[in-house]
C-alpha positions in Angstrom: -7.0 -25.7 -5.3 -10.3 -27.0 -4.1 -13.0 -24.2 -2.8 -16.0 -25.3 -0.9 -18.8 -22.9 -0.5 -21.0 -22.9 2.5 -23.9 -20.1 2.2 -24.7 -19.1 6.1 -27.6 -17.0 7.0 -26.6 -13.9 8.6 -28.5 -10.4 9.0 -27.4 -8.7 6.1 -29.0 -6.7 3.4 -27.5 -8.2 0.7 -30.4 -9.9 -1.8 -29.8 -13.5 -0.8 -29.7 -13.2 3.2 -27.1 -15.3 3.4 -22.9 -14.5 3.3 -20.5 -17.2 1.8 -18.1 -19.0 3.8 -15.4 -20.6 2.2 -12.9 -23.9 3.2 -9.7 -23.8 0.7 -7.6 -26.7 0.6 -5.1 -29.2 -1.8 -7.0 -31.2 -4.2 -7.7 -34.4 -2.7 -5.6 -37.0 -3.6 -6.6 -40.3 -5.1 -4.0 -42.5 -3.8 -6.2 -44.7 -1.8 -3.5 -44.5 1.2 -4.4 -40.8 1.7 -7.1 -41.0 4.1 -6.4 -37.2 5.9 -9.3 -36.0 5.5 -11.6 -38.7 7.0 -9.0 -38.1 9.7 -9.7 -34.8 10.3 -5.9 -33.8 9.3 -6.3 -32.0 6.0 -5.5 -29.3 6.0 -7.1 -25.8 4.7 -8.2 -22.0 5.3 -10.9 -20.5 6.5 -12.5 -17.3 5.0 -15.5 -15.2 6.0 -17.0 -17.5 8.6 -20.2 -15.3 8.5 -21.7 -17.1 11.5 -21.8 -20.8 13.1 -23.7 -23.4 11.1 -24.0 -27.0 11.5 -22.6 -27.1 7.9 -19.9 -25.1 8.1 -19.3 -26.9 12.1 -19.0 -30.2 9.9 -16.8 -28.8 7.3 -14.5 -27.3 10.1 -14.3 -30.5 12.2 -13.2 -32.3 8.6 -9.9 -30.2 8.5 -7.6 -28.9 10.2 -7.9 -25.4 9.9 -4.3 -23.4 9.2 -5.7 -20.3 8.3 -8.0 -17.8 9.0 -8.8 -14.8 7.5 -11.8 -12.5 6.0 -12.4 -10.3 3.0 -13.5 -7.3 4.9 -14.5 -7.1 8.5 -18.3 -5.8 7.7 -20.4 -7.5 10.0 -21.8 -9.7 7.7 -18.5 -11.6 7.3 -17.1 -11.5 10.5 -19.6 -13.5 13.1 -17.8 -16.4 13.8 -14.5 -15.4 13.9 -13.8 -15.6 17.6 -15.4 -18.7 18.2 -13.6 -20.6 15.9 -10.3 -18.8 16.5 -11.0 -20.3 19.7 -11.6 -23.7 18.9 -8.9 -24.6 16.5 -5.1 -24.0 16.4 -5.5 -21.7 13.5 -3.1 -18.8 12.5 -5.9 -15.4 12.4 -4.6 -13.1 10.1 -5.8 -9.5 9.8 -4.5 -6.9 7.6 -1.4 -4.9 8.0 -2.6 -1.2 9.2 -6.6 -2.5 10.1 -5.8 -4.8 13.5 -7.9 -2.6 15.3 -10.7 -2.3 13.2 -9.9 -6.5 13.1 -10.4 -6.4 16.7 -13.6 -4.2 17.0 -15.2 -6.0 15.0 -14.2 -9.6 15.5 -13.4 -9.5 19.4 -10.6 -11.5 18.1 -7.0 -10.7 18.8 -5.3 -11.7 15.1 -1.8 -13.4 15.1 -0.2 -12.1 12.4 -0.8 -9.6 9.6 -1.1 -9.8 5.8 -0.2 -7.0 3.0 -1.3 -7.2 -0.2 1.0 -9.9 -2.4 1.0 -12.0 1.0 1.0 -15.1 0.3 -0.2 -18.3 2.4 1.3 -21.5 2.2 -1.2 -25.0 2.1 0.8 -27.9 1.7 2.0 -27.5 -2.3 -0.8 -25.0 -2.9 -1.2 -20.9 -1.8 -3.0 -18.5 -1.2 -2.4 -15.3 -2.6 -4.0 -12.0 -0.8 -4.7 -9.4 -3.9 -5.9 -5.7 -2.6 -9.4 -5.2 -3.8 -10.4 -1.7 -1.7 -13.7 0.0 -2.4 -16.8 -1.4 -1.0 -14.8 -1.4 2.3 -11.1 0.8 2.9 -9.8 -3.2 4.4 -11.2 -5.0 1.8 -9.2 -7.8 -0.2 -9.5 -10.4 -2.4 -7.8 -13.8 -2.5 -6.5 -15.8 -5.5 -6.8 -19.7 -4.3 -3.8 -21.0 -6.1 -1.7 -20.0 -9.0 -3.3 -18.7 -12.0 -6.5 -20.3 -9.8 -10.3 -18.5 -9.2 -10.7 -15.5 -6.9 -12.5 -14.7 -3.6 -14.3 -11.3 -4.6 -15.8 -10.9 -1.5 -18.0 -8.0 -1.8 -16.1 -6.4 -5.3 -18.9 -8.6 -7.6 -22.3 -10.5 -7.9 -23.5 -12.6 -10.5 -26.5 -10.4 -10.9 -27.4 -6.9 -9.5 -24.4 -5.0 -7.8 -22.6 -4.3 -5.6 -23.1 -1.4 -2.7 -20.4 1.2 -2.6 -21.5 3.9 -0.1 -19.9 6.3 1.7 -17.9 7.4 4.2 -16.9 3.8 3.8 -17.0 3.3 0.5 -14.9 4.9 -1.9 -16.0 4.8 -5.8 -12.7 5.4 -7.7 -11.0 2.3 -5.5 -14.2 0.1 -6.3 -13.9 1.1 -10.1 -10.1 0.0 -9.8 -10.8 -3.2 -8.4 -12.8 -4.1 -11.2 -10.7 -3.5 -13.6 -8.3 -4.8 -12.2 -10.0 -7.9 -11.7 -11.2 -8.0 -15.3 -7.1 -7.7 -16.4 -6.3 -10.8 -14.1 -9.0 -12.5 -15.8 -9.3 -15.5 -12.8 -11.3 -18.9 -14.4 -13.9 -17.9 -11.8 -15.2 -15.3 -9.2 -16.6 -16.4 -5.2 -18.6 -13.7 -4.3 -19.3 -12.7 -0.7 -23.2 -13.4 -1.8 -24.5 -15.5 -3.6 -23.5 -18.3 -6.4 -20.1 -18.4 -8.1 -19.4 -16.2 -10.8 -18.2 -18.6 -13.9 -17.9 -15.6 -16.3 -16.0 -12.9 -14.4 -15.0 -10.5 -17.5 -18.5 -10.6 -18.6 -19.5 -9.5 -14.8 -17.0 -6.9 -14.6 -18.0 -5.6 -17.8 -21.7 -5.6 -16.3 -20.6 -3.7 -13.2 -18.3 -1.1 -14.5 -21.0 -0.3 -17.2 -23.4 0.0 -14.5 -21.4 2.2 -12.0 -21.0 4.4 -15.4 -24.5 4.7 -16.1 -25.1 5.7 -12.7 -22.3 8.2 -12.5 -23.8 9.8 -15.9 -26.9 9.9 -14.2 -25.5 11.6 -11.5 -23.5 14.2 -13.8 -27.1 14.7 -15.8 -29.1 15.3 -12.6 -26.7 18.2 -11.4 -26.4 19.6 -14.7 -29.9 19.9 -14.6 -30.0 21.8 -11.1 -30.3 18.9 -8.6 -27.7 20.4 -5.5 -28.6 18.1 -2.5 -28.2 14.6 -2.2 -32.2 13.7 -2.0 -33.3 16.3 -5.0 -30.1 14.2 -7.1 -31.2 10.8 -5.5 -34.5 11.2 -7.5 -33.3 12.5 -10.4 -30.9 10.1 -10.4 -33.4 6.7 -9.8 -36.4 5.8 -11.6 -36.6 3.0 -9.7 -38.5 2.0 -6.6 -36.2 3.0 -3.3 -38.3 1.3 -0.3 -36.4 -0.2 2.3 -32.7 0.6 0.2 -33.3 4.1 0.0 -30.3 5.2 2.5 -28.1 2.7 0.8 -28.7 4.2 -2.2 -27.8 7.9 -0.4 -24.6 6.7 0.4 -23.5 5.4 -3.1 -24.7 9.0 -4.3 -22.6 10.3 -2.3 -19.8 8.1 -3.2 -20.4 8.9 -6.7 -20.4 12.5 -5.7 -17.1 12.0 -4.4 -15.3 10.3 -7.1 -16.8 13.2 -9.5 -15.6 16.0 -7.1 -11.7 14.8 -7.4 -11.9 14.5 -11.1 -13.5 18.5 -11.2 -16.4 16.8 -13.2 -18.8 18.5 -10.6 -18.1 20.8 -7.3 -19.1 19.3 -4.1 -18.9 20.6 -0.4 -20.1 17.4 1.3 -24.0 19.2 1.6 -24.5 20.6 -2.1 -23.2 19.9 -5.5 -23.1 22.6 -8.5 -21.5 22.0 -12.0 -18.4 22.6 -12.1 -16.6 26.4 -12.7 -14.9 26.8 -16.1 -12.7 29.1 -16.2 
């Protein structure tokens, strides 16, 4: 299947500043009789149409859009939804469970729902919808074609990482994903942000042993008496938190969270203690 990338500048924190739309759609063929997509006829889906660009308004008007869906419904994804709902005959889908979250933050009114293992027909080709919870409780990922790459959305970069804070985000999902992700072992990753990811295991590995190191870190700074988030924030960094320090926070707390339901520390939500051996 054929995956077109077209970065679009939204306000978002991620590094780049932009989000990734894609346009998924059949190969195209070479008989020279198949002129559908001069004709505006060939078909494909949307995903994560961040905002409205004169790019992605070109690639749009070049297809005949089937589908549309996002990864996650973070603003950051989710701009231009209504407006191109609105403009072409596509089918929106929002997950099964999340149409109102779908709604709030889309303004759009989906027509039909997916479940993870949904899958989307295009012409010979689909589109299959894989759950991929963690950074966000809706979050999904979407294998484009059998055996073909995968839309990560916001589960993986190709460098730094990903944000996984809480109340939203939930650490032992994201750590799931990834593995699970890494045991699928796709030729190729789309993130959310940024470039294509051409060695996924080797950026899973780089993620997982990073949330790891982190979590240790975490572990090491209540052992050694931190109890609130800020005092383990700082023990926990060494790095520079201007400008990401409340992002930081709320992956703390995630962290915090994951550690609490596996009794590796105690946590009430305000202050953390190591935990009580009996």
């Amino acid at each position: 299947m054929h995956v077109t990338r077209c970065s679009v500048p939204v306000a978002t924190r991620a590094p780049s500043g932009d989000t990734n739309a894609y346009l998924l759609r059949e190969p195209t063929s070479s008989s020279p009789d198949d002129d559908r997509r001069e004709s505006g006829t060939d078909p494909a889906v949307l995903v994560d149409p961040a905002a409205r660009t004169a790019d992605l308004d070109r690639l749009v008007a070049e297809h005949t859009i089937e589908h549309m869906l996002v990864t996650h419904t973070h603003p950051d994804h989710v701009g231009a939804v209504d407006e191109y709902a609105t403009e072409t005959d596509a089918t929106v889908w929002a997950r099964y469970g999340r149409t109102d979250r779908f709604r709030d933050a889309t303004g759009c009114e989906p027509d039909r729902t997916f479940a993870p293992r949904t899958t989307l027909s295009l012409g010979d080709e689909r589109v299959r919808v894989l759950d991929a919870p963690g950074h966000a409780p809706d979050h999904i990922a979407l294998e484009a074609g059998r055996g073909g790459p995968v839309l990560c959305g916001d589960v993986a970069v190709r460098e730094g990482s990903v944000v996984v804070g809480a109340p939203e985000g939930d650490m032992r999902a994201y750590v799931t994903t990834l593995r699970r992700l890494w045991a699928r072992n796709p030729p190729a990753l789309y993130p959310g942000h940024g470039p294509a990811i051409d060695a996924p295991r080797e950026t899973l590995e780089r993620l997982l042993a990073h949330r790891a190191d982190r979590e240790q870190r975490v572990c090491e700074a209540v052992r050694g008496g931190a109890e609130t988030l800020d005092e383990i924030l700082d023990a926990a960094y060494d790095k520079e938190l201007s400008g990401v320090r409340d992002l930081a926070r709320a992956t703390v707390r995630a962290h915090l969270e994951k550690l609490a339901v596996e009794g590796r520390v105690a946590w009430d939500g305000d202050r953390a203690t190591p935990p009580t051996v009996d």
